[in-house]
C-alpha positions, 0 to 999 in steps of 0.5 A: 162803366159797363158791367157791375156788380151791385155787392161791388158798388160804393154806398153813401147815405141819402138820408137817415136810414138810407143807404144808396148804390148807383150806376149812371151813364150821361142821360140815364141812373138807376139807383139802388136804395136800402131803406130801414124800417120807418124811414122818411123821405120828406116831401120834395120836387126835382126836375128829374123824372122818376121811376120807383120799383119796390123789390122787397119791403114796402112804402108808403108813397105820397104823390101830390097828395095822393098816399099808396102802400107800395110793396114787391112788384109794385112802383110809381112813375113821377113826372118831373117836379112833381111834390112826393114823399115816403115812409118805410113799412115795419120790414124796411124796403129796397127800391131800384129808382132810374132817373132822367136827367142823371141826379149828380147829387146822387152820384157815389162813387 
């Protein structure tokens, strides 16, 4: 893949109230993440590292304790097997994530 059109892209549900579009080269993703209003992204660790960025919305990020309300032009970068967690504020929240490595789970399509 070398272009793409994000209202092109296949989506699946990562979780209740998620719905994720991805575009992914051997080392690198992004993920394109719709969240509705009082989502939950329970608490978890990867070996990816992680970097979130909130386009629209906002969320309630917790990373190792330590909770921030995260809204449009904000984000968080988070190491690799790092304890995080999130909730999704009243508006919902859209959220572009790149990871290294590619998270094969996430692949969609």
């Amino acid at each position: 893949m070398v272009f793409f059109d994000r209202k092109k892209l296949p989506a699946k549900e990562a979780l209740p109230g998620i719905s994720m579009q991805e575009a992914h080269l051997e080392n690198l993703m992004i993920t394109m993440m719709a969240l509705s209003p009082g989502a939950v992204i329970p608490e978890h660790a990867h070996p990816h590292e992680q970097i979130s960025y909130c386009v629209s919305g906002s969320l309630a990020l917790t990373v190792a304790g330590e909770t921030k309300n995260l809204g449009p032009g904000e984000g968080a970068a988070i190491a690799a097997d790092l304890k995080h967690s999130a909730v999704t504020g009243p508006e919902g929240a859209f959220f572009i994530d790149a990871w290294s490595p590619v998270r094969e789970d996430y692949i969609v399509g």
